[in-house]
LOVEXPA-951786 format. One record per residue: residue in one letter; x, y, z of N, C-alpha, C in turn. Coordinates in steps of 0.001 Angstrom, whole numbers, padded with zeros to 6 digits, always signed. Layout:
residues N
AXYZXYZXYZ...
end
This chain:
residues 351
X+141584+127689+005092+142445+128837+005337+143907+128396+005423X+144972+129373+005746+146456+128955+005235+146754+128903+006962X+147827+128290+007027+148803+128090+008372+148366+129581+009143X+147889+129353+010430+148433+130330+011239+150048+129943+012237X+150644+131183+011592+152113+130983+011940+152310+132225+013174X+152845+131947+013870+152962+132365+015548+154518+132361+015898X+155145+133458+016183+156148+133212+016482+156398+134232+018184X+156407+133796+018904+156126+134372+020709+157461+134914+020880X+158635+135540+020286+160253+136246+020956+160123+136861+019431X+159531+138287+019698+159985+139329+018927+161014+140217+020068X+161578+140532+018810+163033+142288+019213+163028+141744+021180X+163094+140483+021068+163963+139801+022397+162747+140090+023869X+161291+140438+022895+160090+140234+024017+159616+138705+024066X+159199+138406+025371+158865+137173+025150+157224+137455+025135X+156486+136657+024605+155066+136634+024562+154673+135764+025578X+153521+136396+026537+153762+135322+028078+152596+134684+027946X+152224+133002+028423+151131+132637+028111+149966+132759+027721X+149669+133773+028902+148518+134361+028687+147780+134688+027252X+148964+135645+026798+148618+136313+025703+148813+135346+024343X+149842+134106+024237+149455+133441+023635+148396+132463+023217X+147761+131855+024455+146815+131596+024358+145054+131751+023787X+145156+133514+024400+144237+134302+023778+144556+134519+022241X+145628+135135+021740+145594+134978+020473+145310+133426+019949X+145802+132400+020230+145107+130755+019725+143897+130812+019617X+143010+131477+020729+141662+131420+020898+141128+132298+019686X+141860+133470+019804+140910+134697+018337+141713+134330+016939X+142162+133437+017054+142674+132743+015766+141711+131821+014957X+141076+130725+016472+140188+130054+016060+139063+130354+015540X+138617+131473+016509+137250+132368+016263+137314+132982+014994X+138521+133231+013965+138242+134147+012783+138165+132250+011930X+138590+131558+012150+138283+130116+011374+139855+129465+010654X+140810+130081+011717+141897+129081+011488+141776+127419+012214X+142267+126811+011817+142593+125261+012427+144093+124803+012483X+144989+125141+011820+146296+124860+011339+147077+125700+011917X+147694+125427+013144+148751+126486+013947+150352+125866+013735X+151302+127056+013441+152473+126359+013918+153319+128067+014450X+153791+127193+015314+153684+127409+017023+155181+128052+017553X+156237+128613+017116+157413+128838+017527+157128+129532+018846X+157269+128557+020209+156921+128709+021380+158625+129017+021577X+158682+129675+023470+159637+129989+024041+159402+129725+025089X+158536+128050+025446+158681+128140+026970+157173+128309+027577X+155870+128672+026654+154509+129038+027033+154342+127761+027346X+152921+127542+028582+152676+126626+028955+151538+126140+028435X+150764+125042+028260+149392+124494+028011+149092+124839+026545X+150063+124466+025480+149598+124829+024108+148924+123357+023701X+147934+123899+022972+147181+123110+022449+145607+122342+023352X+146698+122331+025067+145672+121465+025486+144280+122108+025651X+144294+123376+025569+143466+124605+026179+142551+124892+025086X+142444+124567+023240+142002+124942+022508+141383+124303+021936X+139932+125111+021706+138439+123941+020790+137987+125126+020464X+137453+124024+018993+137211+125200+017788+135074+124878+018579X+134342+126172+018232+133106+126629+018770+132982+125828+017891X+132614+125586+016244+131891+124880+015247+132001+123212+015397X+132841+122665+016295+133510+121611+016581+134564+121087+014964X+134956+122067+014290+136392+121644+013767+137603+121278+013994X+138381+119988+013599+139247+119476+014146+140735+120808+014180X+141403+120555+015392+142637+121759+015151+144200+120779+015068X+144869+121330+014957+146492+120558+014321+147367+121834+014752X+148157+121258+015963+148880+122362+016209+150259+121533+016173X+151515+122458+014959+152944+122217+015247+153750+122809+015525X+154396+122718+017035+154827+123615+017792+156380+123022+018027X+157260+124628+018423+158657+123769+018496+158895+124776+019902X+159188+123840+020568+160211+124322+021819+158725+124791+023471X+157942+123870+023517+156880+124336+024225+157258+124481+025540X+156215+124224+026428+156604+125212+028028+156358+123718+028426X+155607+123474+030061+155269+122674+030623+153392+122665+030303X+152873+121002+030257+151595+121141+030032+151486+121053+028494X+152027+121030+027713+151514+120691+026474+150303+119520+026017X+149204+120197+025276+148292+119249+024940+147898+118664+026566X+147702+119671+027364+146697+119232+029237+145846+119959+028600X+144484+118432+029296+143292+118617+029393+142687+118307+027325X+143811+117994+026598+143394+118335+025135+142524+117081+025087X+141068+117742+023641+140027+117012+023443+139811+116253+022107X+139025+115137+022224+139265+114772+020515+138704+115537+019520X+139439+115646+018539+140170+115933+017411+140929+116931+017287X+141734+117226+018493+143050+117713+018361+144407+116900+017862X+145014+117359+017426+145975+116818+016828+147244+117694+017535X+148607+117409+018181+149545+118471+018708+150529+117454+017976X+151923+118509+017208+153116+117735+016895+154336+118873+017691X+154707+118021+018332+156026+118958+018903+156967+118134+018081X+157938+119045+017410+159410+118984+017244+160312+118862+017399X+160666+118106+017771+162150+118235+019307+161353+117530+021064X+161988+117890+021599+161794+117293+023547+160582+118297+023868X+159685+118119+024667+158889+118458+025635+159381+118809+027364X+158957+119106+028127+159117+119465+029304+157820+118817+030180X+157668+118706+031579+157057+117982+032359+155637+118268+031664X+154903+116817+032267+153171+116831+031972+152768+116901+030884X+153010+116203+029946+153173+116440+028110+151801+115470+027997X+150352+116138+028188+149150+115218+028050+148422+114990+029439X+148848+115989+030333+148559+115966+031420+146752+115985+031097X+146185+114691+031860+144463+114651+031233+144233+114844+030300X+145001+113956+029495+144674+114151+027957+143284+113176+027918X+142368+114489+027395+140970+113455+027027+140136+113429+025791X+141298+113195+025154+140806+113003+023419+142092+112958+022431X+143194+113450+022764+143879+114353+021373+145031+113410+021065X+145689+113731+019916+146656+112928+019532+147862+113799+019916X+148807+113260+021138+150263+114060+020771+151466+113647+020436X+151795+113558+019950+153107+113530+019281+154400+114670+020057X+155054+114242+020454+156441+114161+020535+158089+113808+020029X+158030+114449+019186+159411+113448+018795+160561+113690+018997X+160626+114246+020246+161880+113971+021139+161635+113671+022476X+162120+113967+023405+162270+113230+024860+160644+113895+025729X+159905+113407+026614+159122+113923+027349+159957+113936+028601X+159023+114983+029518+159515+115193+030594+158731+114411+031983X+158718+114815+033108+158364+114083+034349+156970+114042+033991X+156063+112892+034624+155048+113139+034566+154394+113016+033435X+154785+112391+031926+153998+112339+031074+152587+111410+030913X+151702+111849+030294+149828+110973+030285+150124+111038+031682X+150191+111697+032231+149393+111675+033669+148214+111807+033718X+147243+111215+034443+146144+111117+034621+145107+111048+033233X+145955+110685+032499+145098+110658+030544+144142+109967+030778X+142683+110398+030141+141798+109471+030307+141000+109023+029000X+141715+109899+027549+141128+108996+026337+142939+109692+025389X+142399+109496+024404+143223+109895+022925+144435+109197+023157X+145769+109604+022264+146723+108920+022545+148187+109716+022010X+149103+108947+023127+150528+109962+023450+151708+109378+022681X+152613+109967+021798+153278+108791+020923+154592+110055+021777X+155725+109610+022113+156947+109900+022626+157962+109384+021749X+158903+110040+021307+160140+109745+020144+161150+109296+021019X+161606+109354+022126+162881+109048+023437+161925+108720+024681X+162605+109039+025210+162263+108538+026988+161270+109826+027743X+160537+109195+028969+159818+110413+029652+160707+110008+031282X+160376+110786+032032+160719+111169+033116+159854+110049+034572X+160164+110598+035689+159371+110025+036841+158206+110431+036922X+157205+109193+037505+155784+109438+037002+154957+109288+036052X+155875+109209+034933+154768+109075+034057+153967+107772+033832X+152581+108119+033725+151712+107198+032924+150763+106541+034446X+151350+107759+035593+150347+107689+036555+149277+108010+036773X+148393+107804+037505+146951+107378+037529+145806+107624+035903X+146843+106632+034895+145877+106454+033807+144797+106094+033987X+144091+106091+033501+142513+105926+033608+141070+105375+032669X+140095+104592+032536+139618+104186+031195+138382+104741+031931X+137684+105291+030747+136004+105436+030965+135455+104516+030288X+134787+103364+030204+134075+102218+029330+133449+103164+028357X+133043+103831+028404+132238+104539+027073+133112+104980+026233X+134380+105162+026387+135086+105645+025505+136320+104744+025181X+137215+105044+024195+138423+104219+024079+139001+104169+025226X+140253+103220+026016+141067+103747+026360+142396+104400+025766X+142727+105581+027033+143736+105876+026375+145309+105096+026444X+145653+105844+025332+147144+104757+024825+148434+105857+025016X+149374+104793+025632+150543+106404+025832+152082+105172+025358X+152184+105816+024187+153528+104850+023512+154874+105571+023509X+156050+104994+024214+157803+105668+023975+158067+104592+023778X+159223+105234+022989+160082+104579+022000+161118+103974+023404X+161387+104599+024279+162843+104212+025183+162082+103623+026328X+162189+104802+027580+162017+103961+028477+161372+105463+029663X+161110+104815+030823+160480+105648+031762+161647+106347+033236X+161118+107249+033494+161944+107027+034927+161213+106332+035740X+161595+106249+037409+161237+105722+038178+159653+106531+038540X+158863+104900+039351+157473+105651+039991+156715+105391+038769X+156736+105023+037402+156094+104912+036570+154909+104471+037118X+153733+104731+036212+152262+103938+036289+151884+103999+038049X+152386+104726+038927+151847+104795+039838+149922+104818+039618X+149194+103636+040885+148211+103655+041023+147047+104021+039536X+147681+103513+038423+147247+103341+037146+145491+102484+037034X+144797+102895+036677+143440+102304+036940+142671+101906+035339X+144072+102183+034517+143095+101733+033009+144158+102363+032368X+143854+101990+030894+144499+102951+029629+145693+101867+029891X+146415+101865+028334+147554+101198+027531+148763+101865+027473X+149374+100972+028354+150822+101589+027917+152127+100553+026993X+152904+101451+026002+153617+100483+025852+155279+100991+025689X+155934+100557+026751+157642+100834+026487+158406+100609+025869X+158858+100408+025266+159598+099923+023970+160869+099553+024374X+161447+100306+025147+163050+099969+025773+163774+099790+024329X+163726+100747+023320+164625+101176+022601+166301+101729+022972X+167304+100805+022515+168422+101096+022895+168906+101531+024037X+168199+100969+025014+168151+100971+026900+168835+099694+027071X+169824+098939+026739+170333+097270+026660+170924+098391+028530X+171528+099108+028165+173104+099084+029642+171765+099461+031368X+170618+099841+031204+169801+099876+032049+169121+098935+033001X+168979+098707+033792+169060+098169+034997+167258+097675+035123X+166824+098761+034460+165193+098570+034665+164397+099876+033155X+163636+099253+032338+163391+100200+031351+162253+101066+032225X+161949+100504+032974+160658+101945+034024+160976+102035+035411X+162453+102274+035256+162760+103077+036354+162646+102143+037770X+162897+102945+039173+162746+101409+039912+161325+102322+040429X+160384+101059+041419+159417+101212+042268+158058+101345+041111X+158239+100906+039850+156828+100983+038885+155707+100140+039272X+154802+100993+038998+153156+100439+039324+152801+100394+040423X+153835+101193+041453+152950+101368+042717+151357+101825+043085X+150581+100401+043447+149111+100750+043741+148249+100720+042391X+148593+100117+041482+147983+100019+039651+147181+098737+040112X+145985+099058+039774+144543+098024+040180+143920+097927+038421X+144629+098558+037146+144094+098358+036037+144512+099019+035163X+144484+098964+033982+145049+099125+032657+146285+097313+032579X+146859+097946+031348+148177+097136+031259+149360+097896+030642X+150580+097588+031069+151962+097998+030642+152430+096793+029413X+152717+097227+028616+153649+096228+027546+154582+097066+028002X+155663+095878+028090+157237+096363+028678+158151+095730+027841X+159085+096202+026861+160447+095284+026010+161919+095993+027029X+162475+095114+027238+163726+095295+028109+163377+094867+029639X+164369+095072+030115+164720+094772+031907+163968+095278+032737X+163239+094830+033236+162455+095381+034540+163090+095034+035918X+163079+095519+036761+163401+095685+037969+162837+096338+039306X+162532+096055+040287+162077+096995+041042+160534+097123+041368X+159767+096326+040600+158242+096584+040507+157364+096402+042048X+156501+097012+042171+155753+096943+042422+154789+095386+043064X+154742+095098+044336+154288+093777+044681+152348+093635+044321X+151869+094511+043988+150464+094410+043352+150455+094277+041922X+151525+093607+041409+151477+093362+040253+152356+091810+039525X+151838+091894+038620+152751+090582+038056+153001+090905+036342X+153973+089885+035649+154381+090166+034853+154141+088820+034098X+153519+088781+032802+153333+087655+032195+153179+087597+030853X+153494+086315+030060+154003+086474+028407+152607+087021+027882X+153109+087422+026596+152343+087963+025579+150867+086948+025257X+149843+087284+024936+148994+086067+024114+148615+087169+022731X+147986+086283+022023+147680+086494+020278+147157+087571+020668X+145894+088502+021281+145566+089708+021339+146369+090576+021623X+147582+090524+022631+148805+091139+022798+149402+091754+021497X+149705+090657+021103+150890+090478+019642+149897+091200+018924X+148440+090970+018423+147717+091521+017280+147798+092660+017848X+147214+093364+019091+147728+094761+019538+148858+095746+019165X+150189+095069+019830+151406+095754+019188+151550+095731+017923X+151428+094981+017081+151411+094726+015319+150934+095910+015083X+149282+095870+015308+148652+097115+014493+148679+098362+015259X+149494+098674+016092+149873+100252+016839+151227+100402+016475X+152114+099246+016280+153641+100096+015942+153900+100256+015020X+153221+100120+013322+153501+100859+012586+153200+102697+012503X+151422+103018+013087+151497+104074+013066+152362+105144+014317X+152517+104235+015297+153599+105070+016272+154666+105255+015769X+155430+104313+015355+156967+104632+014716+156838+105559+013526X+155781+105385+012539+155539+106742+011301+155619+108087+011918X+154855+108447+012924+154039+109642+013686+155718+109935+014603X+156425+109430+014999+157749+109956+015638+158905+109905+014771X+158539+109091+013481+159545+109259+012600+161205+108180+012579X+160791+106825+012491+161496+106074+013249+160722+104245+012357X+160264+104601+011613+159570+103338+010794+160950+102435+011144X+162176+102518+010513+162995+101423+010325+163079+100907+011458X+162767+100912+012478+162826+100123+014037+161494+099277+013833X+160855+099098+012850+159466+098876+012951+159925+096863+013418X+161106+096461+012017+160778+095092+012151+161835+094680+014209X+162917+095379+014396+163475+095068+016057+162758+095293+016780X+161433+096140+017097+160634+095891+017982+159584+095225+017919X+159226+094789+016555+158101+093153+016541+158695+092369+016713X+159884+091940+017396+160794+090587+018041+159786+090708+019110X+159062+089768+019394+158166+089599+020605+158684+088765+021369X+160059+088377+021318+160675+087598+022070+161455+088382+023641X+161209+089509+023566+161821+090726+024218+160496+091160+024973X+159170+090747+024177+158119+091573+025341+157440+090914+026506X+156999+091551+027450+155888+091267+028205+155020+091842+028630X+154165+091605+029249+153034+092532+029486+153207+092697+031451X+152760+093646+031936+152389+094027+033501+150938+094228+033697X+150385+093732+034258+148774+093654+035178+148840+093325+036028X+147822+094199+036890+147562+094138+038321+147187+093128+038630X+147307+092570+039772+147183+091230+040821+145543+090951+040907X+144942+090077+040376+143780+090044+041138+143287+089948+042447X+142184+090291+043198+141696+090170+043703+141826+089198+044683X+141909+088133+044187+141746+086453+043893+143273+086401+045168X+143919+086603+044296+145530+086750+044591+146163+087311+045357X+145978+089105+045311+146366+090025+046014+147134+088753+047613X+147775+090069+048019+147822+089673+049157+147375+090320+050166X+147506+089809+051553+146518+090499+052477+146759+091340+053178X+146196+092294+053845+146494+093719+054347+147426+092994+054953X+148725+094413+055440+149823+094111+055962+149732+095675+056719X+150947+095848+057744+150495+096427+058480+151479+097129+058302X+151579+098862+058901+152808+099847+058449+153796+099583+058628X+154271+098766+059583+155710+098277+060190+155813+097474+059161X+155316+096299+058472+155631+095282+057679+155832+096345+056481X+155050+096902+055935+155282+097805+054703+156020+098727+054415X+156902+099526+055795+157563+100149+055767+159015+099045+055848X+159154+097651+056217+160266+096827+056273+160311+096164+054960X+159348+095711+054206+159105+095316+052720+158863+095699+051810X+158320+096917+051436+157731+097841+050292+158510+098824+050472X+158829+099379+050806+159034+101369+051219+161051+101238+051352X+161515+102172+050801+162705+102398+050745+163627+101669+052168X+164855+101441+051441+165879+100766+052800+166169+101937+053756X+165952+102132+054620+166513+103310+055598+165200+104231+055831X+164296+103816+055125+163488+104760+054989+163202+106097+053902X+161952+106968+053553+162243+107889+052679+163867+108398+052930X+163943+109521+054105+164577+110411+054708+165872+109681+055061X+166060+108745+054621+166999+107502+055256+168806+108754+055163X+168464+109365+054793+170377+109863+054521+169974+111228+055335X+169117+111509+055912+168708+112938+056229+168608+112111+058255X+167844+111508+058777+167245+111266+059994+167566+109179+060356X+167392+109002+061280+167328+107537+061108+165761+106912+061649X+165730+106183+060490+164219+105696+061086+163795+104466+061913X+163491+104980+063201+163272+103759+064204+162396+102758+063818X+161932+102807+062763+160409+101912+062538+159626+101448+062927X+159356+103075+064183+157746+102682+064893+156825+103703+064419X+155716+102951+063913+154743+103763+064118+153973+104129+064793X+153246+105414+064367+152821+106212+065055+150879+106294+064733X+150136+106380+065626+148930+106396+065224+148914+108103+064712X+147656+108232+063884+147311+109457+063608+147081+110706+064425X+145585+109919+065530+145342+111012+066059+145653+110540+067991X+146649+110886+068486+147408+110293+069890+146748+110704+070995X+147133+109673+072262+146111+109806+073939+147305+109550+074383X+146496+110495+075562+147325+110672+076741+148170+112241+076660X+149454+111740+077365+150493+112983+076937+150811+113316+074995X+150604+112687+074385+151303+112779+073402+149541+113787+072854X+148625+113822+073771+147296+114599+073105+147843+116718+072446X+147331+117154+071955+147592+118595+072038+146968+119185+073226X+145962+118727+073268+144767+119320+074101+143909+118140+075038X+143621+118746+075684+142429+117715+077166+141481+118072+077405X+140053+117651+077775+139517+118188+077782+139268+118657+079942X+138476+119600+080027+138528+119692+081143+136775+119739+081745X+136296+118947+082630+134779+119289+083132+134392+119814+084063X+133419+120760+084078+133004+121823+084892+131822+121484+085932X+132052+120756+086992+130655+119785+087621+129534+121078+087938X+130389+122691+088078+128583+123627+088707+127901+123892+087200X+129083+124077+086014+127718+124030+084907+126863+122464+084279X+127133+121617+084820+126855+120217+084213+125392+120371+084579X+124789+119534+083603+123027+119428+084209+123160+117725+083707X+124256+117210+083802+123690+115597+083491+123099+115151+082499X+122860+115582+081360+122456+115602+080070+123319+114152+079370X+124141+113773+079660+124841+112870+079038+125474+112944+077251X+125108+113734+077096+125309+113967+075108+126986+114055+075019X+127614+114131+076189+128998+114057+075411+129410+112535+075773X+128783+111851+076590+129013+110320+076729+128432+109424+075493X+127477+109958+074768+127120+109862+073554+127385+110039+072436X+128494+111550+072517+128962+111673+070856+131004+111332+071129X+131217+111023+072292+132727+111047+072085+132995+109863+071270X+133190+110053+070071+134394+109399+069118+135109+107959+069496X+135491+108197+070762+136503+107617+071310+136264+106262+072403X+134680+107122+073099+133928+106217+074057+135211+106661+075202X+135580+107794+075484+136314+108297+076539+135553+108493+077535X+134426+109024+077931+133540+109832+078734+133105+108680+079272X+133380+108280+080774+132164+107826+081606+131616+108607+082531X+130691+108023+083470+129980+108719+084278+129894+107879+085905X+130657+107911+087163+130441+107835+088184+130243+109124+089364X+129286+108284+090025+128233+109196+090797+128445+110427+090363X+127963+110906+089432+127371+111861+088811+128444+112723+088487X+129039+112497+088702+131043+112866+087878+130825+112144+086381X+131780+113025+085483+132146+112718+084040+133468+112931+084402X+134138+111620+084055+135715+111834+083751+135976+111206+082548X+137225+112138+081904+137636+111826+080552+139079+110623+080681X+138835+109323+080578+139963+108580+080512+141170+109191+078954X+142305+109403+079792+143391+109870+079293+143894+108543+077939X+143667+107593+078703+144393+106358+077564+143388+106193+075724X+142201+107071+076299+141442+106716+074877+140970+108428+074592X+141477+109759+075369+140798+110546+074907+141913+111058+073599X+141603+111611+072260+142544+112296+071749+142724+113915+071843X+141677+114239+072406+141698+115673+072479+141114+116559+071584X+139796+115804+070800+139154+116250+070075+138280+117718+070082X+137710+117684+071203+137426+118594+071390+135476+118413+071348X+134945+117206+070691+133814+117337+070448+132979+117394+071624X+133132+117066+072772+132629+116882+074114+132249+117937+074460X+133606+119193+073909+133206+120714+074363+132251+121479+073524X+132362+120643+072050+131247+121431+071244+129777+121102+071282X+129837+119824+071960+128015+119734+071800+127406+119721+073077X+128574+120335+073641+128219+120562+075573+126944+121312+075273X+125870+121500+075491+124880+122752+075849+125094+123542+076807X+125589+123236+077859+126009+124229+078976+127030+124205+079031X+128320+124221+078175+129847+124002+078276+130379+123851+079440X+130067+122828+079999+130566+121951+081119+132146+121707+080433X+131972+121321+079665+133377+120964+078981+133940+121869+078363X+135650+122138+078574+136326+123245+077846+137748+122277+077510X+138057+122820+076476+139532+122136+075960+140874+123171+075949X+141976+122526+076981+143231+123081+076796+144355+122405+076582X+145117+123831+075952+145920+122931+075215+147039+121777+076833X+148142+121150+075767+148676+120119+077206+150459+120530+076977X+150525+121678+076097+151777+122523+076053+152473+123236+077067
end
């Protein structure tokens, strides 16, 4: 069948997701595959659409919303025209997208197969919590430039590779604080890094590396339109690779005060807003700092003992036939009062 051609801003109406979508869907159903897409801003094109017969679909879209090609499956194919907006492959789990201009925050987030080709730079976040299923490929998420900050947060699989295309005056090509908490996949990185992440390390290329990038950057640079960069970014003298710390290696739990003085921003998040004393605080607090106390009732008690048994805390003892709740270990849970059988125990607040 011929192009289905879509254009969503007639006589200055906009066509609102919804309704684009559904038409994609009764497009497919009459046995189109071939969409092109003059979007205004709709969200989730492409990622949302599978043909019933399992025929492959090819959508080329210009000017999309947020979510492009989320959740898309293999043998989708998406070409945007120009820049994208946040989440461009958000769970991408199959499809090919193409970009050939800038992505926005958050790009291959959480991708867990197919693969993301970017023409410029993506935003903060992206290429966080990638992901590999062994049964399937992993997925691959390739830009030409560079990332913002937070990149590859807590990344658990899938290929990334930065290119740090014409990023020389940049300080760091992925932004600062990358790979926070990344236990797997790998980053190929060309240009300046800075800022990374202490669960990780950075180390030269080997022959599977190099045979890797070889046979992915010709068809990435074709697919964004950019071949003549093909032979300045096989200078492998510019790359390296990022993987997580083994096991082996890691280092050893450290404690919030240390992590908030070594890992975690100078001043703190809030550092220009509050000043941070750098004490911490437990979760759930005893004593005065409790919400609530509990209180015991000695004429309904029958001595049953079950709240000296289920407190959490091991708060509850028992002399001469008194239950008192020690203040230094109770938090104010409340469970003492719920499995009371004779609600001997009641909880108020300490407001």
């Amino acid at each position: 069948m011929s192009v289905c051609k879509i254009k969503t801003l007639k006589n200055n109406t906009r066509m609102s997701t919804q309704e684009l979508l559904q038409t994609i869907s009764k497009k497919i159903d009459e046995g189109y595959t071939d969409f092109e897409i003059e979007a205004c801003g709709q969200h989730d094109i492409g990622g949302t659409s599978w043909s019933k017969t399992g025929k492959d679909l090819f959508f080329r879209v210009i000017n999309p919303g947020q979510r492009v090609g989320a959740m898309a499956m293999n043998g989708t194919t998406i070409v945007v025209e120009g820049s994208a907006p946040a989440d461009v492959g958000w769970l991408n789990s199959g499809a090919e997208i193409i970009v050939k201009g800038d992505g926005g925050d958050t790009a291959a987030h959480c991708a867990a197969g197919g693969k993301i080709y970017i023409g410029g730079r993506v935003g903060t976040r992206s290429g966080a919590l990638m992901k590999h299923d062994p049964k399937f490929e992993p997925p691959e998420f390739w830009v030409l430039k560079n990332t913002g900050s937070f990149s590859f947060e807590f990344m658990g699989g899938g290929i990334a590779v930065i290119c740090g295309y014409n990023c020389d005056e940049l300080l760091s090509v992925l932004g600062n604080r990358s790979c926070v908490g990344m236990v797997g996949g790998v980053v190929y990185v060309r240009g300046k890094v800075e800022g990374l992440a202490s669960c990780v390390e950075v180390v030269k290329l080997d022959k599977l590396d190099k045979d890797f990038l070889k046979s992915g950057m010709t068809p990435f640079l074709q697919k964004i339109g950019h071949l003549d960069l093909k032979e300045e970014l096989l200078d492998f003298s510019k790359w390296r690779k990022i993987i997580p710390l083994t096991n082996e290696v890691k280092k050893t739990k450290i404690s919030v005060k240390e992590f908030k003085e070594k890992e975690w921003f100078q001043e703190g998040l809030f550092g220009d807003l509050v000043e941070d004393d750098g004490a911490v605080y437990e979760l759930a607090q005893t004593d005065k700092a409790r919400l609530r106390k509990p209180i015991w009732n000695s004429n309904l008690c029958v001595g049953c003992d079950i709240c000296i048994n289920n407190c959490p805390q091991k708060a509850i003892t028992k002399e001469d036939n008194k239950y008192i709740s020690a203040d230094s270990k109770c938090i104010g849970c409340g469970i003492c009062s719920a499995v009371c059988p004779r609600n001997a125990w009641s909880v108020t607040s300490t407001n």
